[in-house]
C-alpha positions as a LaTeX table, in Angstrom:
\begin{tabular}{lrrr}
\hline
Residue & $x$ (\AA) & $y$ (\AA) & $z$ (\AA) \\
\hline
Unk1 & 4.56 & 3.78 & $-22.95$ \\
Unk2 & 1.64 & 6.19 & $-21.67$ \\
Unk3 & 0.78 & 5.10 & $-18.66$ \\
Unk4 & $-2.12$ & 6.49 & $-16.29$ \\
Unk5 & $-2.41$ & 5.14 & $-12.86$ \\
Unk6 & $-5.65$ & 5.58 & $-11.78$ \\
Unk7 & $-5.28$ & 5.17 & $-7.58$ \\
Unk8 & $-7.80$ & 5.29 & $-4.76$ \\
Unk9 & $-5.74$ & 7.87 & $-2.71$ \\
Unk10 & $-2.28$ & 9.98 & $-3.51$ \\
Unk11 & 0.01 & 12.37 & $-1.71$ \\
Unk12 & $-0.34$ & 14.45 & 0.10 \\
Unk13 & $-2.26$ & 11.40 & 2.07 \\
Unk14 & $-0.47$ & 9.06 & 3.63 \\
Unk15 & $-0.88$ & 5.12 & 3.49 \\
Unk16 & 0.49 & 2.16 & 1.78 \\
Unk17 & $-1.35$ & 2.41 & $-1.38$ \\
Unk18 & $-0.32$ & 5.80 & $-1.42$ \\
Unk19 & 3.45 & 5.27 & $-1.10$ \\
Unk20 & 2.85 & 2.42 & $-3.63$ \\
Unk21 & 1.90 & 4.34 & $-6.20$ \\
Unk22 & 3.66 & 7.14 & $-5.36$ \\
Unk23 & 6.75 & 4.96 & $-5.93$ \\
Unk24 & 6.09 & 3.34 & $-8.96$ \\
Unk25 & 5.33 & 6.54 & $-10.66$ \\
Unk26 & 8.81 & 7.53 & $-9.86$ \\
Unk27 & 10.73 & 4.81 & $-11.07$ \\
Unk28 & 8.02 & 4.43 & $-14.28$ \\
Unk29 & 9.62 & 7.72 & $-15.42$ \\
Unk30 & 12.61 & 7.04 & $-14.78$ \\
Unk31 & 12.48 & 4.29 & $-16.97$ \\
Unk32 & 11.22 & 6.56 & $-19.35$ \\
Unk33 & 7.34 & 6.43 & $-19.77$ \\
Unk34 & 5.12 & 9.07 & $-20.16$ \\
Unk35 & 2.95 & 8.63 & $-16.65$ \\
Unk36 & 0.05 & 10.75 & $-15.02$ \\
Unk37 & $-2.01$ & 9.80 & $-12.06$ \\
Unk38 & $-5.19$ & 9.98 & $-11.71$ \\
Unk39 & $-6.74$ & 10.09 & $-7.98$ \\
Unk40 & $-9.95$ & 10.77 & $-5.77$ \\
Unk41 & $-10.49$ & 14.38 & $-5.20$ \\
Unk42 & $-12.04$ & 14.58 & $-1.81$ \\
Unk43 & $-14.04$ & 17.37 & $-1.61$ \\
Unk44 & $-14.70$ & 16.60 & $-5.25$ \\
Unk45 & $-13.22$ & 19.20 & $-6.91$ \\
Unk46 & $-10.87$ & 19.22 & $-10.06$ \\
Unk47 & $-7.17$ & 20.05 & $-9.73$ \\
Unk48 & $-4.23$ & 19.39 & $-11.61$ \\
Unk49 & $-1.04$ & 19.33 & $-9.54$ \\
Unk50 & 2.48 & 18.06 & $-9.78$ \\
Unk51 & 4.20 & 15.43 & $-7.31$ \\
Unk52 & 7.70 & 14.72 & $-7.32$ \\
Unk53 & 7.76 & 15.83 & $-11.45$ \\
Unk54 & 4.71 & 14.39 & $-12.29$ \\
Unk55 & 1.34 & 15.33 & $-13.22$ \\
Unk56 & $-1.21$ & 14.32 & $-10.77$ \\
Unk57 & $-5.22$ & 15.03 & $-11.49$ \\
Unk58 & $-7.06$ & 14.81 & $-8.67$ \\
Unk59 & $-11.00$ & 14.18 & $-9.63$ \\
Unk60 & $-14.39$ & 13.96 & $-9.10$ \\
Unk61 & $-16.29$ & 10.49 & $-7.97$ \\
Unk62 & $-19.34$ & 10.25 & $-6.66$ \\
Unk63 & $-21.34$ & 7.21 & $-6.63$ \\
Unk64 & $-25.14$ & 6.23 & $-6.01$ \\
Unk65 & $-26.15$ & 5.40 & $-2.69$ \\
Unk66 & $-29.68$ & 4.68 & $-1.27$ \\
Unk67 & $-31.59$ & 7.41 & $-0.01$ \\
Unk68 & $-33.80$ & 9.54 & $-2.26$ \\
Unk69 & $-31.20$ & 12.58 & $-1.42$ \\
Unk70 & $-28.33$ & 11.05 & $-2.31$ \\
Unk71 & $-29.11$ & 9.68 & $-5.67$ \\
Unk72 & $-30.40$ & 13.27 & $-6.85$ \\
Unk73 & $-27.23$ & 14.71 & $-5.87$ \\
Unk74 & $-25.48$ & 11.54 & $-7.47$ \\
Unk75 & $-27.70$ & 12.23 & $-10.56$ \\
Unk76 & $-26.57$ & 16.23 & $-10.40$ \\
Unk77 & $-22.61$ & 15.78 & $-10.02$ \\
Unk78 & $-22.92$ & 12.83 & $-12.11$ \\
Unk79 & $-22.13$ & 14.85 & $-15.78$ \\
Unk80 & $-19.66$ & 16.91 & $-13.98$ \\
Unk81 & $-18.02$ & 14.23 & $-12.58$ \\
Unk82 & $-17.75$ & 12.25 & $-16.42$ \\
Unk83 & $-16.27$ & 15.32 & $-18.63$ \\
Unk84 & $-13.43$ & 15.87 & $-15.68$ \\
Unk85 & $-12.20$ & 11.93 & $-16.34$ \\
Unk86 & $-12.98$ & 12.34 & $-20.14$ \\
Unk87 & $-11.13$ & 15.46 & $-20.41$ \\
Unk88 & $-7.88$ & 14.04 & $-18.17$ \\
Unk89 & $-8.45$ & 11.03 & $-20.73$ \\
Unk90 & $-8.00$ & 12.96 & $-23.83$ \\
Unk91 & $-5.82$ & 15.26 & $-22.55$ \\
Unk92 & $-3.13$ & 12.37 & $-21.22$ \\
Unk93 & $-4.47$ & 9.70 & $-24.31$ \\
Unk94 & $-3.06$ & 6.96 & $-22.13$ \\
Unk95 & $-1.96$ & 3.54 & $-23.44$ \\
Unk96 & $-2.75$ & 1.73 & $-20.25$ \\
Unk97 & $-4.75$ & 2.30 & $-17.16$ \\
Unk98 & $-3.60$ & 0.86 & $-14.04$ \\
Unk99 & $-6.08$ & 0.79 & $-11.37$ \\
Unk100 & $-4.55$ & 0.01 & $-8.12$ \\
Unk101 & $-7.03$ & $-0.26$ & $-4.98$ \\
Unk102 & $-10.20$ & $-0.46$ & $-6.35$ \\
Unk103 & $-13.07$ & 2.12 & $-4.93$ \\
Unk104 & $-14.66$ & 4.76 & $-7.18$ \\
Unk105 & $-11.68$ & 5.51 & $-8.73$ \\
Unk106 & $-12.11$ & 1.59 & $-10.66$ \\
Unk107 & $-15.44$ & 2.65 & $-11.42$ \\
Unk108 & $-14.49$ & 6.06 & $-13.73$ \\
Unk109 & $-10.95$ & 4.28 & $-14.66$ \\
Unk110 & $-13.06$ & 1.37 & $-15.95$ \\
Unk111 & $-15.86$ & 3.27 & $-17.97$ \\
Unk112 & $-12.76$ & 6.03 & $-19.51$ \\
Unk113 & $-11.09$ & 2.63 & $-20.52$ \\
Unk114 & $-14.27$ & 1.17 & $-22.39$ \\
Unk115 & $-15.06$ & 4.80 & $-23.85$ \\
Unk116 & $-11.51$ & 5.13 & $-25.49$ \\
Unk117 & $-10.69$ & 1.61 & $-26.09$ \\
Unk118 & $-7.63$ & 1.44 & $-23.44$ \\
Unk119 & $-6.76$ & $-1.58$ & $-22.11$ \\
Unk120 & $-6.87$ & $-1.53$ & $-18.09$ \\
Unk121 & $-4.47$ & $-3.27$ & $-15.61$ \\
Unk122 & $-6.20$ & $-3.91$ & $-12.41$ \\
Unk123 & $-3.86$ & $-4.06$ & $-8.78$ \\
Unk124 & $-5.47$ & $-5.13$ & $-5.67$ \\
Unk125 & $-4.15$ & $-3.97$ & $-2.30$ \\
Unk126 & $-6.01$ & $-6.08$ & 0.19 \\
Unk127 & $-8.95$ & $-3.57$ & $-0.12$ \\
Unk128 & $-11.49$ & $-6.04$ & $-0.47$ \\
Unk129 & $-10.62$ & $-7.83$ & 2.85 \\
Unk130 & $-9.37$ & $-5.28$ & 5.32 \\
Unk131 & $-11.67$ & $-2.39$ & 5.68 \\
Unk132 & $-13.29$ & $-2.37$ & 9.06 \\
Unk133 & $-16.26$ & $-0.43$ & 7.11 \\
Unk134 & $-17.26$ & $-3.72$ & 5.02 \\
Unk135 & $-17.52$ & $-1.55$ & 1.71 \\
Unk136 & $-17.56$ & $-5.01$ & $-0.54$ \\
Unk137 & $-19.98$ & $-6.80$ & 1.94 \\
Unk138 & $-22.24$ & $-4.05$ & 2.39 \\
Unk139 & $-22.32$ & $-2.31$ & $-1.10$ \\
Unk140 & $-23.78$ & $-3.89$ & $-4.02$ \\
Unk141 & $-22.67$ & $-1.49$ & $-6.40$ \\
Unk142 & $-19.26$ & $-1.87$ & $-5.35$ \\
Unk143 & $-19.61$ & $-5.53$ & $-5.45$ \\
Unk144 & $-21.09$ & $-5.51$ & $-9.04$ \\
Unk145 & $-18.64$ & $-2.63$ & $-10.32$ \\
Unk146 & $-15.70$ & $-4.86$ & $-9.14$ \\
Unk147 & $-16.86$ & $-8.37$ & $-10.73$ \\
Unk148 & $-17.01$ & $-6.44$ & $-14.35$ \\
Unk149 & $-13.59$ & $-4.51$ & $-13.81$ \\
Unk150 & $-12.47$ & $-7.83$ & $-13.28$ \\
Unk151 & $-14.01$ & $-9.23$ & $-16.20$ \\
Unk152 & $-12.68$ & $-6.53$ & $-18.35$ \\
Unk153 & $-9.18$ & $-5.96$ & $-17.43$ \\
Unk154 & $-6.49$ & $-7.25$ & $-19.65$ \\
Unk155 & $-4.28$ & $-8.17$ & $-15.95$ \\
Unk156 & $-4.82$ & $-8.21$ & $-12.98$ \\
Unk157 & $-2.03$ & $-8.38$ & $-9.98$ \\
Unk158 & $-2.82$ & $-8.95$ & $-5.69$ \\
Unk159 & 0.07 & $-7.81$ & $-3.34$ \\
Unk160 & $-0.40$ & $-11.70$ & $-2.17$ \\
Unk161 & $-2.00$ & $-14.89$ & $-3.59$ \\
Unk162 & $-4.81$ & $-14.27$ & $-0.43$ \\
Unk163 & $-5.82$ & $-11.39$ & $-2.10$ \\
Unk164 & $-6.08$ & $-13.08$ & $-5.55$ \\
Unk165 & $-8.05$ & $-16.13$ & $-4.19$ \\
Unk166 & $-10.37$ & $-13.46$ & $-2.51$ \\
Unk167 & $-11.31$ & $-12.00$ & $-5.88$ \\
Unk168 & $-11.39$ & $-15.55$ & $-7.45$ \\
Unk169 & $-13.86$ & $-16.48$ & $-4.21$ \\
Unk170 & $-16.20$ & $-13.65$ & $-3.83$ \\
Unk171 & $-15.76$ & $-11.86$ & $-7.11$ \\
Unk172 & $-15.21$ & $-14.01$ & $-10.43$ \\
Unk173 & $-11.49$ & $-13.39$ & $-11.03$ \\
Unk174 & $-10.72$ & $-16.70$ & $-13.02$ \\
Unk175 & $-8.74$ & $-19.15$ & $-10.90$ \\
Unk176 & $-5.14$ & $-18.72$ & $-11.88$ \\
Unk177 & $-5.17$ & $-15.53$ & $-14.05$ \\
Unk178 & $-4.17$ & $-13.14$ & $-11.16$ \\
Unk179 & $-0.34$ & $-12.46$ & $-10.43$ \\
Unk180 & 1.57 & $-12.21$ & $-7.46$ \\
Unk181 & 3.42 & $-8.97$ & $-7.28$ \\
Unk182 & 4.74 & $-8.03$ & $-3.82$ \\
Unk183 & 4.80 & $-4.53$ & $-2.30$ \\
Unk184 & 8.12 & $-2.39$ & $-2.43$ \\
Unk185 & 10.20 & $-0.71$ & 0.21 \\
Unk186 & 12.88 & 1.96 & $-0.07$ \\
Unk187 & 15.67 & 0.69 & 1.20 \\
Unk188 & 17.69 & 3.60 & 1.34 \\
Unk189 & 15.20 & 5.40 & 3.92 \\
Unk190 & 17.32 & 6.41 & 7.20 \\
Unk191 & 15.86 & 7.20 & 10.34 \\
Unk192 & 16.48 & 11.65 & 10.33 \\
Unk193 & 13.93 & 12.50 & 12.13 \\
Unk194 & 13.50 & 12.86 & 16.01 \\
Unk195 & 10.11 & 11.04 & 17.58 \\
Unk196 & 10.13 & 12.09 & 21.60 \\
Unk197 & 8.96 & 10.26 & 24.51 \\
Unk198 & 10.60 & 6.61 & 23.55 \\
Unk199 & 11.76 & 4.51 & 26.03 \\
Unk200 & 15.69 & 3.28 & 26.35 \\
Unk201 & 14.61 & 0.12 & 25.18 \\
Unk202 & 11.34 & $-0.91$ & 23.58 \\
Unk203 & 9.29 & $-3.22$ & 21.02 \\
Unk204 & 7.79 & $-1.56$ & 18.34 \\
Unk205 & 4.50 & $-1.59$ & 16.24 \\
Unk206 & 3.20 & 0.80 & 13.46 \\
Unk207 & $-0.21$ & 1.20 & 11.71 \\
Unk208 & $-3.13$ & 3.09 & 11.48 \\
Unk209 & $-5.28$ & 2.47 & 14.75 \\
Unk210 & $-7.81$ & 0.64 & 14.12 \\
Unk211 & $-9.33$ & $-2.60$ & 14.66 \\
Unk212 & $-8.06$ & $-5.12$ & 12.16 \\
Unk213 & $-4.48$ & $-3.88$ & 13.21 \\
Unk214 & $-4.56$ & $-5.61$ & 15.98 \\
Unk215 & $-2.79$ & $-3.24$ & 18.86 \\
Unk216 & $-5.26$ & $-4.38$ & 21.39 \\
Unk217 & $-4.32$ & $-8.03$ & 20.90 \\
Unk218 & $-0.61$ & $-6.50$ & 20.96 \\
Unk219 & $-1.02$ & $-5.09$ & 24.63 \\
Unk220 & $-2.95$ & $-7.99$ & 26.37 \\
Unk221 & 0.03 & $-9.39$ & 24.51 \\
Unk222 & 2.93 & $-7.43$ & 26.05 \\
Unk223 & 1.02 & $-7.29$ & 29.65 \\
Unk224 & 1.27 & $-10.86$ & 29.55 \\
Unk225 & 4.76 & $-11.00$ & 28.60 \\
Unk226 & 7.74 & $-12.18$ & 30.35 \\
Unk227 & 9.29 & $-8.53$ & 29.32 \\
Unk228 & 7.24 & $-5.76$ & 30.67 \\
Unk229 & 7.83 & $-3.41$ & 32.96 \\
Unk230 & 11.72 & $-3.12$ & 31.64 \\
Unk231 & 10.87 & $-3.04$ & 27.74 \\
Unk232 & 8.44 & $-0.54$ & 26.73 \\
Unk233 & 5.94 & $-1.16$ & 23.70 \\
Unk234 & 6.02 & 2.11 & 21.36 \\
Unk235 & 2.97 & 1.94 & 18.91 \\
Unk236 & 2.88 & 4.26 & 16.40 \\
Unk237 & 0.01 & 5.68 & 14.00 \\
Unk238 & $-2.73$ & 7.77 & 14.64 \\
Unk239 & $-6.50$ & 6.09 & 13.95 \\
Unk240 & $-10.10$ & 5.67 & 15.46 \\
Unk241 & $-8.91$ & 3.10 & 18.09 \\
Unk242 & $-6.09$ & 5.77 & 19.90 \\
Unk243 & $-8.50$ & 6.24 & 23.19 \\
Unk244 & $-9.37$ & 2.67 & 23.05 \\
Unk245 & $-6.67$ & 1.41 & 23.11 \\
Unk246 & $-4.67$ & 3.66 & 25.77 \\
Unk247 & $-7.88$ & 2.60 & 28.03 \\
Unk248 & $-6.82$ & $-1.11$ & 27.27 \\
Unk249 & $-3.23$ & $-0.22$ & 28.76 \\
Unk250 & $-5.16$ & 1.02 & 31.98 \\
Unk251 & $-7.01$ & $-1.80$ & 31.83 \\
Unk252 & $-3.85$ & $-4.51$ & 31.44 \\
Unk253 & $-2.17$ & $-2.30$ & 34.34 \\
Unk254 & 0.58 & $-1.60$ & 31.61 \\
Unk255 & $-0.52$ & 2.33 & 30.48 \\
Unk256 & 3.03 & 3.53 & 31.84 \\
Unk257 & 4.88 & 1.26 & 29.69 \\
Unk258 & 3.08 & 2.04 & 26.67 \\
Unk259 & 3.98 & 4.79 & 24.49 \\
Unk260 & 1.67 & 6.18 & 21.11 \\
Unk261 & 3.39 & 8.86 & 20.33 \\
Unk262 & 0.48 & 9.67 & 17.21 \\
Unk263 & 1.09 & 10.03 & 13.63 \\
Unk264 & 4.71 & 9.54 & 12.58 \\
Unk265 & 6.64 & 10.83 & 9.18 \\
Unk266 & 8.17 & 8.37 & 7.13 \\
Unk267 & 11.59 & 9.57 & 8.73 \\
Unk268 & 10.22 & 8.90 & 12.10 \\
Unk269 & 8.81 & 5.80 & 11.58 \\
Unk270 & 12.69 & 4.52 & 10.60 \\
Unk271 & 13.67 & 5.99 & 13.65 \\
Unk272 & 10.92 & 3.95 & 15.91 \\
Unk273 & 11.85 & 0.66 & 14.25 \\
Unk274 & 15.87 & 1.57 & 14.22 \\
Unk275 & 15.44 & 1.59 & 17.53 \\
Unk276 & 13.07 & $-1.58$ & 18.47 \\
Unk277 & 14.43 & $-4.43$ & 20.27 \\
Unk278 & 11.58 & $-6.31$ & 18.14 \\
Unk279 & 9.05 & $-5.47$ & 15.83 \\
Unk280 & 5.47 & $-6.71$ & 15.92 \\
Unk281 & 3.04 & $-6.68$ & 13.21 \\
Unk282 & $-0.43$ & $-8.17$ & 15.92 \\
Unk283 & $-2.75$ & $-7.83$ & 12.60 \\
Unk284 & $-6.27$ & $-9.63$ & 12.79 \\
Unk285 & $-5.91$ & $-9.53$ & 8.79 \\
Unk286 & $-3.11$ & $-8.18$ & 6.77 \\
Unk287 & $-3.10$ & $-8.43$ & 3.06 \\
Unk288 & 0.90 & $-8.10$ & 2.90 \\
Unk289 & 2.01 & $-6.49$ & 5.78 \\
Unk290 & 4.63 & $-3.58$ & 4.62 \\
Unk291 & 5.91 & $-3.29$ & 8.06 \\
Unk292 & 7.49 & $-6.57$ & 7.89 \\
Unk293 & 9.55 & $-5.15$ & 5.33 \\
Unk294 & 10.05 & $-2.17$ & 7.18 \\
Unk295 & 11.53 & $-4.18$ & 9.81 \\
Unk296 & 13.88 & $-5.79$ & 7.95 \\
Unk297 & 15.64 & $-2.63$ & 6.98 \\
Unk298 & 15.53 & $-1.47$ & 9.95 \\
Unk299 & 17.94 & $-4.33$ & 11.14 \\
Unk300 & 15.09 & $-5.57$ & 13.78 \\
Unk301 & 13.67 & $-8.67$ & 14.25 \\
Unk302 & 10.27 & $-9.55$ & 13.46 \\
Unk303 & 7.03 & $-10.97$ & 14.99 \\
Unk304 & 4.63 & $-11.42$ & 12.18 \\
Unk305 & 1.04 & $-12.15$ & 12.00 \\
Unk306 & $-0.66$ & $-15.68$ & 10.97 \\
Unk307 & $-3.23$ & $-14.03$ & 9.51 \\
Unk308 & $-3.15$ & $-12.75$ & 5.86 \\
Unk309 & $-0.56$ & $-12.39$ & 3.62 \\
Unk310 & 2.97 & $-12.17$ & 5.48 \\
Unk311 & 3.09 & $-16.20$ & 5.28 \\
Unk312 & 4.01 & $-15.50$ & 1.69 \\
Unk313 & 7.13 & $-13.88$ & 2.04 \\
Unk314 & 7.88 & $-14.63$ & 6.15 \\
Unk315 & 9.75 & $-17.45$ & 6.55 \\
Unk316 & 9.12 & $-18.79$ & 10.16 \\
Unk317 & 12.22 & $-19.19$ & 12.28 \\
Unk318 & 14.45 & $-17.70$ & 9.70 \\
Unk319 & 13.64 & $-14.29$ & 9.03 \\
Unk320 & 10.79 & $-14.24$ & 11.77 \\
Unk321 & 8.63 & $-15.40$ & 13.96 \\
Unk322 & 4.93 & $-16.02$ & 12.21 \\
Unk323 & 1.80 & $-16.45$ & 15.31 \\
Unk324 & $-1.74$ & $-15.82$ & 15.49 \\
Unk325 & $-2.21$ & $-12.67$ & 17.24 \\
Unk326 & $-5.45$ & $-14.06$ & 19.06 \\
Unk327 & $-3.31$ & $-16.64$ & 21.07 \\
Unk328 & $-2.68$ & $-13.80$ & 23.06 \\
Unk329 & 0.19 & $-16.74$ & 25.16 \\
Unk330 & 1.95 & $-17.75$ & 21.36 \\
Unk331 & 1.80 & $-13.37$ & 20.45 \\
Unk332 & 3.32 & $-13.11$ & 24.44 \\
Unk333 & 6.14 & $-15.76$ & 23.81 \\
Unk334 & 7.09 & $-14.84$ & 20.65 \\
Unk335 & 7.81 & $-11.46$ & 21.90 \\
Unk336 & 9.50 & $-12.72$ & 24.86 \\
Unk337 & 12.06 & $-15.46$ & 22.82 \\
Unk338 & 13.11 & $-11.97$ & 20.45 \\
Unk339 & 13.68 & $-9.79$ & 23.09 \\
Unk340 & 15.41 & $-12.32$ & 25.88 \\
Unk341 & 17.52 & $-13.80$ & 22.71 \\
Unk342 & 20.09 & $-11.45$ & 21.41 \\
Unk343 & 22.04 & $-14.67$ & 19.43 \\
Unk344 & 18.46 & $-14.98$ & 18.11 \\
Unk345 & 17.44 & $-11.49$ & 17.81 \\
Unk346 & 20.40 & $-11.06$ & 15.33 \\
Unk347 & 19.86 & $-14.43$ & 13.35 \\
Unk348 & 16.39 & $-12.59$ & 12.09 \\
Unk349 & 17.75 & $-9.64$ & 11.65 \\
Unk350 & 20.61 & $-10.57$ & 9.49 \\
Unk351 & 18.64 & $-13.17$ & 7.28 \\
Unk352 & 15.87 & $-10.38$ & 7.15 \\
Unk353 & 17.92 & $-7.56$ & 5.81 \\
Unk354 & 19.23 & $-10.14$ & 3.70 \\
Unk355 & 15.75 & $-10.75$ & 1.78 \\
Unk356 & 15.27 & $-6.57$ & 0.85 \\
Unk357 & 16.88 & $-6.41$ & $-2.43$ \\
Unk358 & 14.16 & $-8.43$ & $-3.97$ \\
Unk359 & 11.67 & $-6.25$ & $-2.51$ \\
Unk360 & 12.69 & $-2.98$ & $-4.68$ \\
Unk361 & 10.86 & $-0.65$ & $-6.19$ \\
Unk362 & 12.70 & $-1.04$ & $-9.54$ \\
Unk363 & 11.95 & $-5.07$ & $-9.19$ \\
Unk364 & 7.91 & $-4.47$ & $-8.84$ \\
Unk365 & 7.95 & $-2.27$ & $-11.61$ \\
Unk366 & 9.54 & $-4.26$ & $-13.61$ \\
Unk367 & 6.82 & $-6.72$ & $-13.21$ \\
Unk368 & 4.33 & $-4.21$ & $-14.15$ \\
Unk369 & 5.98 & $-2.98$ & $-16.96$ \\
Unk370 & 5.92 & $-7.19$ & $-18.17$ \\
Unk371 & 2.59 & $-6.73$ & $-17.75$ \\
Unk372 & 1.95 & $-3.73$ & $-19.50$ \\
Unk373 & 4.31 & $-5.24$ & $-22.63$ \\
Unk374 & 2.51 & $-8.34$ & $-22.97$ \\
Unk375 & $-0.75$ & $-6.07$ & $-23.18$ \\
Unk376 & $-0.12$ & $-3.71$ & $-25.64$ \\
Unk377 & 2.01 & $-6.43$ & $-27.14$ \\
Unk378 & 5.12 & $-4.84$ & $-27.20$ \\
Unk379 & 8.54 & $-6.23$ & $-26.89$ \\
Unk380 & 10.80 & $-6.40$ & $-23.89$ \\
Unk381 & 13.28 & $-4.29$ & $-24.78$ \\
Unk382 & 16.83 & $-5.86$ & $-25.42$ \\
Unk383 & 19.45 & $-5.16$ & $-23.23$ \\
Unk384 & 22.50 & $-3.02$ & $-23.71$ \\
Unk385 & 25.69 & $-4.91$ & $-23.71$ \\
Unk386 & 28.27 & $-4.21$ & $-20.71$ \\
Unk387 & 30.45 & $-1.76$ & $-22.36$ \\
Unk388 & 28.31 & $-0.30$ & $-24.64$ \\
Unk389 & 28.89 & 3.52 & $-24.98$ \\
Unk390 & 24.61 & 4.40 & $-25.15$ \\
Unk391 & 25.11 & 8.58 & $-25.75$ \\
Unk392 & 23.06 & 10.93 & $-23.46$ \\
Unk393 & 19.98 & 12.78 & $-24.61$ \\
Unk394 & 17.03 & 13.82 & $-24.10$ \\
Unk395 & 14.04 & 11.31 & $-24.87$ \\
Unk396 & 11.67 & 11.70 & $-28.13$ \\
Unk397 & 8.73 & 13.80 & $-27.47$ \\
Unk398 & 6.09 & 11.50 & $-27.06$ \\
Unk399 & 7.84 & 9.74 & $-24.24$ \\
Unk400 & 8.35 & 12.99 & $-22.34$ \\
Unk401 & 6.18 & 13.74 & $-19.21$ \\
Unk402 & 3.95 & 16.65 & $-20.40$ \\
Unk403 & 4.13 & 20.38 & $-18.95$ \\
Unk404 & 1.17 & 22.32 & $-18.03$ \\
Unk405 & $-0.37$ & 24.85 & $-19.88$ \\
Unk406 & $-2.39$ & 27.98 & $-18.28$ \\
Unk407 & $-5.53$ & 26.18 & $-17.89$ \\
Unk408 & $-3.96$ & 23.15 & $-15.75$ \\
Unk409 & $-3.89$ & 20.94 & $-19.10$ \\
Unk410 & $-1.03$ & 19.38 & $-20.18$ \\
Unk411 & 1.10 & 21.28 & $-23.22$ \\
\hline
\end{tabular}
């Protein structure tokens, strides 16, 4: 299959959607599909690149807004901004679309699916509910553009059935026609790199900084806890909320104890939560909570919020410890009971690290790739017997990922 993912953000920015997408493009073709992606260029230029073999197109995306200024320059780079998706369009002739956190990037993926007839898979990453800026309760037009990509996608998938009965809530998504499909990890990601500053022994959080995270719930937390001064907290991630909430640590008398050591590398975040006695995920809302995950291969136990999605694949007491983070005594005894328990500590640990295999990348994409079969109505294909001898070579042409030619357009 030709598949274009059409995604809100993309290397070389750094998030969860991003390493989503970033992973599923990988294994996609490796499976052997044809894939392209299609992201938000942010200073809205048009670029083709490659990431990691394949083609990415970063594009152009503006969208209406209020004042009289910004709908003339909405009305300017408007054109501009419809031949760069309707020339990546014919240039990639895509069987499916798959939109994964919707923004403007739904809004051109939807209109180049109804303009060439190509069906459109719709993913959901929480972005409806956790975005301290309110975009869906403030922004009609995002609100209206979302209800008819709803309506018009052939499927439509949630990291967590929250997320689904969000869009079935607020934004017409027939009850019981989303699916399920859980975020990935990489379990083979080792802790390389060297993050300075870290106390001998420590509990460990990582996000961006910002409100809905929760870090400020997380020190009243640890400042109440029956472990501080002799565990540190480490919270790492960079964010809006970093002076806030190193004031907060003043504040709780615990600023010594507490370590942000700023915006970590993949390889350094391993090495924080290698290295935590406990892992705490203090979210006010979390629409999965990848961290959880990250925990678990880490080998560390895990404090996980109440709130949002993590009660769908947490199980309390066996592979963590689920509280509301704004029972600032539950958040402080949770902490406490991991960190004083090592007979417990190790229980989690073990039946967490047992649970990551069904969290692979090559397990989500096989759901997508169900989904994109039962679109296009094509069959699952059969599978090879045991000691079949299947001879190496190269795949047809048409399922090859396509070079670049001198203009930036594929060969």
């Amino acid at each position: 299959m030709r598949i274009a993912l059409a995604t809100s953000s993309f290397s070389p920015y750094v998030g969860g959607v991003e390493e989503h997408v970033r992973h599923v493009a990988r294994v996609l073709a490796q499976n052997g599909h044809d894939v392209v992606v299609w992201t938000i260029s942010r200073d809205g230029s048009r670029t083709v690149r490659e990431v990691d073999g394949i083609q990415v197109c970063d594009l152009p995306a503006p969208l209406p807004a209020r004042s009289v200024g910004d709908i003339a320059r909405f009305a300017v780079r408007l054109p501009r901004a419809l031949f760069a998706w309707w020339r990546a369009a014919r240039s990639f002739r895509a069987d499916v679309i798959h939109v994964h956190c919707f923004g403007p990037n739904g809004t051109y993926a939807r209109w180049v699916s109804r303009a060439t007839r190509t069906p459109m898979v719709l993913t959901t990453h929480g972005e409806t509910m956790a975005d301290d800026h309110g975009l869906f309760t403030h922004s009609r037009f995002a609100r209206r553009s979302l209800r008819t990509s709803l309506q018009s996608a052939e499927a439509v998938t949630g990291c967590s059935q929250l997320v689904l009965d969000d869009l079935a809530d607020r934004f017409g998504l027939a009850p019981g026609t989303g699916t399920v499909v859980f975020n990935g990890i990489d379990a083979e990601e080792t802790p390389e790199e060297p993050v300075t500053g870290l106390p001998d022994r420590y509990v460990a959080a990582i996000g961006r900084l910002q409100r809905v995270k929760g870090f400020d719930l997380l020190i009243d937390a640890y400042a109440a806890s029956a472990i501080a001064p002799d565990v540190g907290l480490v919270i790492g991630g960079d964010g809006p909320e970093a002076d806030l909430l190193r004031r907060r640590a003043k504040e709780m008398g615990v600023a010594e104890h507490v370590v942000l050591p700023g915006r970590l590398s993949r390889g350094q975040v391993a090495t924080v939560l290698d290295g935590a006695a406990a892992v705490v995920v203090p979210s006010r809302f979390e629409a999965f909570g990848i961290t959880g995950l990250e925990a678990w291969r880490a080998g560390a136990p895990l404090v996980a919020t109440a709130r949002g999605g993590m009660r769908e694949f947490v199980r309390d007491g066996v592979d963590g410890l689920i509280v509301d983070p704004e029972s600032t005594a539950s958040l402080a005894a949770a902490i406490t009971a991991l960190v004083g328990d090592d007979d417990l500590a190790r229980r989690m640990a073990r039946a967490g690290a047992e649970r990551l295999p069904s969290f692979g990348w090559r397990e989500v994409v096989e759901q997508y790739e169900a989904l994109y079969r039962e679109t296009l109505g094509v069959p699952a294909p059969a599978p090879h017997a045991p000691d079949a001898a299947v001879p190496s070579q190269p795949p047809p042409s048409s399922m090859r990922t396509p070079g670049l030619g001198r203009d930036g357009e594929p060969q």
